[in-house]
Backbone as CSV, one residue per row, in Angstrom:
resi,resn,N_x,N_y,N_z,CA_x,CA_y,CA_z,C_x,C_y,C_z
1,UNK,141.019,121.475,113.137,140.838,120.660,111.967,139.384,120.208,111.910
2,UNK,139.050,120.101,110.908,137.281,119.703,110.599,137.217,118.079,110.343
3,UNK,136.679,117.433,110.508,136.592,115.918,110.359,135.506,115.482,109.278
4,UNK,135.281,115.521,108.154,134.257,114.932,107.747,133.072,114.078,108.196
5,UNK,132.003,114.395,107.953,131.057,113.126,108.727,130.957,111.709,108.154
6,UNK,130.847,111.422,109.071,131.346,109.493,108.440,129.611,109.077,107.768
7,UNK,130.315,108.849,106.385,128.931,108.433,105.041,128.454,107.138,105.640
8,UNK,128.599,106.002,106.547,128.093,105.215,106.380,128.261,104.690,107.696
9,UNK,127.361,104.277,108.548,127.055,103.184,109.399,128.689,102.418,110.343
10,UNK,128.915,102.115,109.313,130.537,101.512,110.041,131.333,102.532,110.335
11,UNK,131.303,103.517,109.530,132.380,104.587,110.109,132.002,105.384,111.793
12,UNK,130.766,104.987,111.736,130.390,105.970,113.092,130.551,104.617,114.043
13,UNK,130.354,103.456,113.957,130.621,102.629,114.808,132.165,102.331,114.990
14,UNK,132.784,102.352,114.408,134.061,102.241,114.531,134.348,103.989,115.467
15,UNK,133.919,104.792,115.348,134.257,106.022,116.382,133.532,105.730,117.294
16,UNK,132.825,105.083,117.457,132.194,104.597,119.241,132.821,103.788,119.599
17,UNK,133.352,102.597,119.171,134.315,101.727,119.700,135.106,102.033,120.066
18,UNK,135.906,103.442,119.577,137.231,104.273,119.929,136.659,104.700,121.195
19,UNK,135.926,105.534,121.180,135.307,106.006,122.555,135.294,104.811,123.861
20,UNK,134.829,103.960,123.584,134.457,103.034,124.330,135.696,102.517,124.696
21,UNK,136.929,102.097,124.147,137.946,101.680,124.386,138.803,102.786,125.456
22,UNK,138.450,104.420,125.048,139.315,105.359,125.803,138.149,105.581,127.353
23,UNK,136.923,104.678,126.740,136.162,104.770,128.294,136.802,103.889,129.384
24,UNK,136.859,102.921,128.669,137.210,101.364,129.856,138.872,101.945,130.588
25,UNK,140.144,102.792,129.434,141.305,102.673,129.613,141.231,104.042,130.809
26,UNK,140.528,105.250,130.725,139.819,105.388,131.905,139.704,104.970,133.149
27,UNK,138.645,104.408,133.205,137.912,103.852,134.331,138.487,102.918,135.019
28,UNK,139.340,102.009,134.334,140.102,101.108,134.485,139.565,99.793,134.622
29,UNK,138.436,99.696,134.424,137.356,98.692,134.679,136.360,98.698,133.551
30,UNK,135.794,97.487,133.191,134.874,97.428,132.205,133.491,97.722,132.890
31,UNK,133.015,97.366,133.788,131.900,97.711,135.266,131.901,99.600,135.336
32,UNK,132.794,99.754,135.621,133.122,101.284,135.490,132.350,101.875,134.509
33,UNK,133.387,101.387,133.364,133.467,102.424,132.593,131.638,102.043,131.954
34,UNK,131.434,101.017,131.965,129.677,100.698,131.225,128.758,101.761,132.198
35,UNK,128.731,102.035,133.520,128.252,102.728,134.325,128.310,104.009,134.036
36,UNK,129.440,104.508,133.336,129.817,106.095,132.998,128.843,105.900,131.764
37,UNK,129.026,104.964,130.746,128.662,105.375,129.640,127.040,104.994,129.424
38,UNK,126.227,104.416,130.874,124.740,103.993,130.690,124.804,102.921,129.469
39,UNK,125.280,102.336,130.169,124.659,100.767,129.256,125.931,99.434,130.267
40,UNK,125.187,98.539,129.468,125.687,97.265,130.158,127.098,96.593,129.864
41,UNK,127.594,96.595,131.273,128.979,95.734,130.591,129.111,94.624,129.892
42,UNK,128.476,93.950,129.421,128.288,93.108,128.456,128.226,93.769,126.884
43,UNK,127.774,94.621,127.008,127.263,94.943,125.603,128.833,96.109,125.589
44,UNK,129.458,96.217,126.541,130.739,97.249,126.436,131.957,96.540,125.866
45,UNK,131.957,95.349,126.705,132.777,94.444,126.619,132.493,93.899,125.370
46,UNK,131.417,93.320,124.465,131.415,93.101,123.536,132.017,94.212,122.249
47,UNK,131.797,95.180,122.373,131.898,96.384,121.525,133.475,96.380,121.382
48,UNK,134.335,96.076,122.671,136.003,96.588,122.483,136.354,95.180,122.356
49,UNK,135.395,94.041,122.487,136.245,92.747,121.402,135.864,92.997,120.056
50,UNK,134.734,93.711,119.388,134.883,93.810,118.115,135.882,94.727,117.799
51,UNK,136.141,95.760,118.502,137.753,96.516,117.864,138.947,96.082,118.611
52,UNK,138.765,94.699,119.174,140.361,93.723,119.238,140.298,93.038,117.911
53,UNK,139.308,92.662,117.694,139.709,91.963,116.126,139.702,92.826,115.262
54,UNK,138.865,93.615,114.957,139.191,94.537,114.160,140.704,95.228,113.515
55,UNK,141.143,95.521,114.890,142.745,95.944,114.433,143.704,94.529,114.896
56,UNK,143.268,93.738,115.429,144.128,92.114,115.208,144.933,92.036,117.041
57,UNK,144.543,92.848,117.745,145.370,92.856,118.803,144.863,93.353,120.115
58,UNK,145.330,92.249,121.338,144.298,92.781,122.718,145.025,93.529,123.038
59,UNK,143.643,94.891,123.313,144.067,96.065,124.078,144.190,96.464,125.845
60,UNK,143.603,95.285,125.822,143.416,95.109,127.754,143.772,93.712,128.050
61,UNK,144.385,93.854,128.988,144.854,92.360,130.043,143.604,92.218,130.963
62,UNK,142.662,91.649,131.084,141.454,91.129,131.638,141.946,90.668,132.720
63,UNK,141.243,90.939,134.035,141.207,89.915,135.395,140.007,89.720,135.728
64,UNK,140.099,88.546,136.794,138.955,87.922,136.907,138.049,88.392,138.251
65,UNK,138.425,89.872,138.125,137.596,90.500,139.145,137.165,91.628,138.222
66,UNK,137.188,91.809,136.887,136.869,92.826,136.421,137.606,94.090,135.748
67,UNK,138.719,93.888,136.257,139.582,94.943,136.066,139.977,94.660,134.606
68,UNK,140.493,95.925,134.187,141.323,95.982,132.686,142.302,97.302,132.932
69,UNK,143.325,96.386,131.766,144.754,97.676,132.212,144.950,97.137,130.888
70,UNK,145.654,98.683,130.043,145.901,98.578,128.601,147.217,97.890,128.577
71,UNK,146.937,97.315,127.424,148.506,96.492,127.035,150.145,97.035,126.881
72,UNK,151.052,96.378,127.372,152.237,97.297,127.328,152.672,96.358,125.858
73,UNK,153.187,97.092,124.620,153.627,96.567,123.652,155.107,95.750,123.783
């Protein structure tokens, strides 16, 4: 299937956030997965809280050592 290229700015950020979300669920770690993807866990972690609000719902259970594990519905 062919995907159209995304016309505008938000559409390509919203497909990095996807990425970024299937990086962390991965790695299993936000530390991790920022290390795979060269850049800072801060700025990773920020990126997959803008697509928790975005779609209205947390995708990771956070601990306070770092870890993340995707949500069971």
């Amino acid at each position: 299937m062919i995907y159209p290229k995304p016309n505008n700015q938000r559409e390509t950020m919203d497909l990095m956030r996807l990425q970024y979300f299937v990086a962390v669920a991965e790695a299993g770690s936000f530390s991790r997965a920022a290390a795979a993807l060269h850049m800072s866990q801060p700025a990773l972690s920020r990126q997959v809280l803008l697509l928790e609000k975005e779609v209205g719902q947390r995708l990771f259970e956070r601990t306070e050592i770092g870890r993340a594990s995707c949500r069971e519905r």
